[in-house]
C-alpha positions in Angstrom: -107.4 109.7 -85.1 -108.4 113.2 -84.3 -107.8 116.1 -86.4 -108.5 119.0 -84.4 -112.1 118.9 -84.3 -115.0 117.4 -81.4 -114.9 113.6 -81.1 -117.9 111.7 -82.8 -118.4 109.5 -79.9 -117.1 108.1 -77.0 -115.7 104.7 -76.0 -118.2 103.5 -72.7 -115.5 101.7 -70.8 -118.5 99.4 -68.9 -120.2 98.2 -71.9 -117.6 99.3 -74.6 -120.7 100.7 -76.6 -120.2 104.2 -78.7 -121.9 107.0 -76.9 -122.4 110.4 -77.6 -119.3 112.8 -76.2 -122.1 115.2 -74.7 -123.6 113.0 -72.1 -122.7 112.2 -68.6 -124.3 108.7 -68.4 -124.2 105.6 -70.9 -128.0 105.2 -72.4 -126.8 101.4 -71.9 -125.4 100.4 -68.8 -125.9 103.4 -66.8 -122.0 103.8 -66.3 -120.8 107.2 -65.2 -118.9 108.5 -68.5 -117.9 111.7 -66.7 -118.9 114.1 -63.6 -120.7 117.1 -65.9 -121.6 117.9 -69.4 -118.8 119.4 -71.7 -118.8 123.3 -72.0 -120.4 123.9 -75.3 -119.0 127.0 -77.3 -120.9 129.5 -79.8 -120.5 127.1 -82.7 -121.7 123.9 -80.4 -118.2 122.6 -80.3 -116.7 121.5 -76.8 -114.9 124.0 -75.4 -110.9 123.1 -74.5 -110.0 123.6 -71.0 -108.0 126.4 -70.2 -104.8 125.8 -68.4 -104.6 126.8 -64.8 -102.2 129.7 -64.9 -99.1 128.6 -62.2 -98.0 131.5 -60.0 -94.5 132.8 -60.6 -91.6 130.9 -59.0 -89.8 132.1 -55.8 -86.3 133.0 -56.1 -84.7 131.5 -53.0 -80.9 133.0 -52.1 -78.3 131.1 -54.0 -76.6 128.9 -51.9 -72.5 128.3 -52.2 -71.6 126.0 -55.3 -75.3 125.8 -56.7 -73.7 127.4 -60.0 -70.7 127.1 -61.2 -69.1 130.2 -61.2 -71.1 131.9 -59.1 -70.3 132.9 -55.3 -73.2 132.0 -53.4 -74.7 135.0 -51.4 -72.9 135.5 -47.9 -72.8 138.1 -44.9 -70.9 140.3 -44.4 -70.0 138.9 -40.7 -65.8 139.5 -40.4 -66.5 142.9 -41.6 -69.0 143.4 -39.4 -66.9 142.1 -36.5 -64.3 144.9 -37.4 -66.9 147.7 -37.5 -68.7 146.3 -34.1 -65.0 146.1 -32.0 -64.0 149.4 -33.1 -66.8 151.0 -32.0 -66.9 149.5 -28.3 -62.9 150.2 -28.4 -64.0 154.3 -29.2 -66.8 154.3 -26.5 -63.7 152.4 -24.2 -61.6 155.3 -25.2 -64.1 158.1 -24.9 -65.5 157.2 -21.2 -62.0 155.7 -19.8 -64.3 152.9 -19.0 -61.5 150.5 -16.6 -58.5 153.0 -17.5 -59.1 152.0 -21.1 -56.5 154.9 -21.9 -53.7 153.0 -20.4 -55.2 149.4 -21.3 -56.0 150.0 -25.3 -53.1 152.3 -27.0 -49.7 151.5 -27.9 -47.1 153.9 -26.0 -43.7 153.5 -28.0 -42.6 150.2 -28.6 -45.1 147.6 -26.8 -42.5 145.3 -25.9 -44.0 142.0 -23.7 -48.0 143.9 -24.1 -48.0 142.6 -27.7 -51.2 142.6 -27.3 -51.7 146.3 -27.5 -50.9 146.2 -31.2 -54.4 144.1 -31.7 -56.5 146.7 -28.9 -55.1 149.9 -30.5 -55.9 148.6 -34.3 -59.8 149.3 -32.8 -59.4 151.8 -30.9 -60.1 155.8 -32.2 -59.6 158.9 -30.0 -61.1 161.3 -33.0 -64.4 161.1 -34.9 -62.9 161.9 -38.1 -60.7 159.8 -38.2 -62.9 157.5 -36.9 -65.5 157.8 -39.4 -63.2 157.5 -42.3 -61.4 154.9 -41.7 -64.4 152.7 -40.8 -66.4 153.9 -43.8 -63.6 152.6 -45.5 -63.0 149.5 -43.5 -67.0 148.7 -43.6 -67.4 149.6 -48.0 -64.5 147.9 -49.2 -64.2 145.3 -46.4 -67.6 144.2 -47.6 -67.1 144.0 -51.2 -64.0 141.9 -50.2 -65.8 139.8 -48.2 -68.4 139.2 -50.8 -65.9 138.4 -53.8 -63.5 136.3 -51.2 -65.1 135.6 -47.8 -64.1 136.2 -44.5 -60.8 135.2 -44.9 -59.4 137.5 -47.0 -60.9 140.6 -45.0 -59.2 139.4 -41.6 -55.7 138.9 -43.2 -55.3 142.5 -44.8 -57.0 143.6 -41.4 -53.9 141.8 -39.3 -51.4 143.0 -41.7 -52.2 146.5 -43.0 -54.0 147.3 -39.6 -52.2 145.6 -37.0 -49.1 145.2 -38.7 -49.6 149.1 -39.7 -49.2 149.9 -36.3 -46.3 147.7 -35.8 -43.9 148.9 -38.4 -44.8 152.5 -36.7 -43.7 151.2 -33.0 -40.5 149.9 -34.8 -39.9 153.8 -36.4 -41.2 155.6 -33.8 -40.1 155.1 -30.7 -41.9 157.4 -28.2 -45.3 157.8 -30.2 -49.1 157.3 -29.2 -50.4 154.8 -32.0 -54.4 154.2 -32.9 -56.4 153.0 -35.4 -56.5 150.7 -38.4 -55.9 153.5 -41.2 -53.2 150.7 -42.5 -56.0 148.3 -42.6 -58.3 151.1 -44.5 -56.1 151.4 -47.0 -55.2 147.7 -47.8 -59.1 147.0 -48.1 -59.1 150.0 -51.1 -56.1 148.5 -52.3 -57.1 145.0 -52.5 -60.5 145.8 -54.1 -59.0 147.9 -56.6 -56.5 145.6 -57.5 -58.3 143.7 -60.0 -60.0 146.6 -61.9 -56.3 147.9 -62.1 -55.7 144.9 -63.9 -58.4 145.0 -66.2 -57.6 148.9 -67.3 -53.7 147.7 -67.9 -54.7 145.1 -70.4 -57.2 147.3 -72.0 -60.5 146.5 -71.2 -63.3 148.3 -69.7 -64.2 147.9 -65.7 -67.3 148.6 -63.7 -65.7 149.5 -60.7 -66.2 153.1 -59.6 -62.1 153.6 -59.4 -62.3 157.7 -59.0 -64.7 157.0 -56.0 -62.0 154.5 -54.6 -58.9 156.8 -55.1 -61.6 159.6 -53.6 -61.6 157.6 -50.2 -57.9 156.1 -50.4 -56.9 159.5 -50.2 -58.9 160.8 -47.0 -57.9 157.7 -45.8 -54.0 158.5 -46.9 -54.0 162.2 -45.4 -55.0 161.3 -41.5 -51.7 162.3 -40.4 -52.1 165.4 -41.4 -55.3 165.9 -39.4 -54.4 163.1 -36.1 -51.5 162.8 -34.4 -52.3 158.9 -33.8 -52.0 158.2 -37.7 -48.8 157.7 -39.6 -47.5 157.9 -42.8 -45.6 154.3 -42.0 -48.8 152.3 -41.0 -50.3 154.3 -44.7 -47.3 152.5 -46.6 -48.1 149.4 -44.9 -51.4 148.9 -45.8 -50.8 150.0 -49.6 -47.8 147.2 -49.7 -50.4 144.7 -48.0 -53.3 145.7 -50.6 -51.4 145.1 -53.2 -49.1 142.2 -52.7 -52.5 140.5 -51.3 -55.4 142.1 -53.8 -53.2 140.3 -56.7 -53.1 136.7 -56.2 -56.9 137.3 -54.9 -57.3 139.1 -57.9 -56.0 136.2 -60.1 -57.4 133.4 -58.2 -60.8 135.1 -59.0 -60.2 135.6 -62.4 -59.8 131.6 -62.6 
């Protein structure tokens, strides 16, 4: 048995003789004991083989349900939908490309051109308002989408954007509607939702919630600066953030 120290000898697996451990060849039967002569240290003693160092492993993206618990990395695609389609409805809008002024807004109530209500949800006749809104849209829609997927994103899209625009229609008769500044603020909501939660029952949050109410704010105040905002679609999208942001907020937390 060995102790920690060089081997007396060797076993020669030809002959079964006992050899010396510092030879490559067995003085018997000429078998090949082994390919070179052990590394000899200062003291004479064989040297022990240093392990080969193995190179760091390489962290591949986390893949959905590979830990429980843990959302698997996904893009941002719904969100960037939203972002992409509002910008070609501005450039429509700006250039009058095929009449796009009489094509993309809603005039009043839209009546059989349904359809308007989707078109004008992407469509922006200022850059403010343009720019805020989608800063908002693009932030929080992506933090949504992260946390709950595509899915979530596109429903408080429909109905604080598109259903923003409807409940003005329904007040306001003989108005120009644009823009998704329903859908803006549902997204703010909806991401806030579950930090608001967390601060009720006490704890601590990591959420930057004074940034948040910062942009909910400039988001809330566009009819003050546009005409094609409204204080109706802004109520809208605050009901939809919240009655939506909750039971995502609770499924998460299970």
């Amino acid at each position: 048995m060995s102790t920690g120290g060089p081997d007396l000898f060797v076993i020669c697996k030809s002959c079964g003789s006992e050899v010396s451990p510092y030879i490559t060849e067995c003085p018997y039967c000429g078998n090949r004991l082994r390919k070179r002569a052990p590394k000899l240290d200062r003291d004479q003693r064989v040297a022990e083989r240093k392990a080969r160092r193995q190179p760091p492993p390489i962290l591949t993206r986390l893949r959905r349900d590979e830990m429980p618990g843990i959302r698997g990395e996904t893009h941002p695609y719904a969100t960037g939908a939203v972002i992409a389609a509002s910008l070609v409805g501005c450039v429509l809008w700006q250039t009058n490309l095929g009449g796009a002024d009489g094509q993309l807004a809603v005039f009043g109530r839209p009546g059989g051109q349904w359809w308007r209500l989707f078109t004008a949800a992407f469509t922006y006749d200022h850059v403010g308002y343009a720019f805020i809104s989608l800063v908002a849209i693009g932030l929080f829609g992506w933090l949504l989408e992260r946390r709950h997927g595509p899915v979530a994103v596109l429903t408080l899209f429909l109905i604080g954007g598109v259903g923003g625009l409807a409940a003005t229609t329904a007040v306001y008769a003989n108005s120009l509607e644009l823009g998704a500044v329903g859908a803006a603020l549902a997204m703010v909501c909806a991401w806030s939702t579950p930090d608001l939660l967390t601060l009720r029952a006490g704890g601590d949050v990591e959420g930057d919630l004074l940034g948040a109410a910062a942009i909910a704010v400039a988001v809330a105040l566009m009819p003050l600066a546009v005409t094609d905002a409204s204080w109706v679609a802004d109520g809208v999208g605050v009901i939809a953030g919240f009655a939506i942001g909750l039971p995502l907020a609770l499924l998460g937390e299970r």
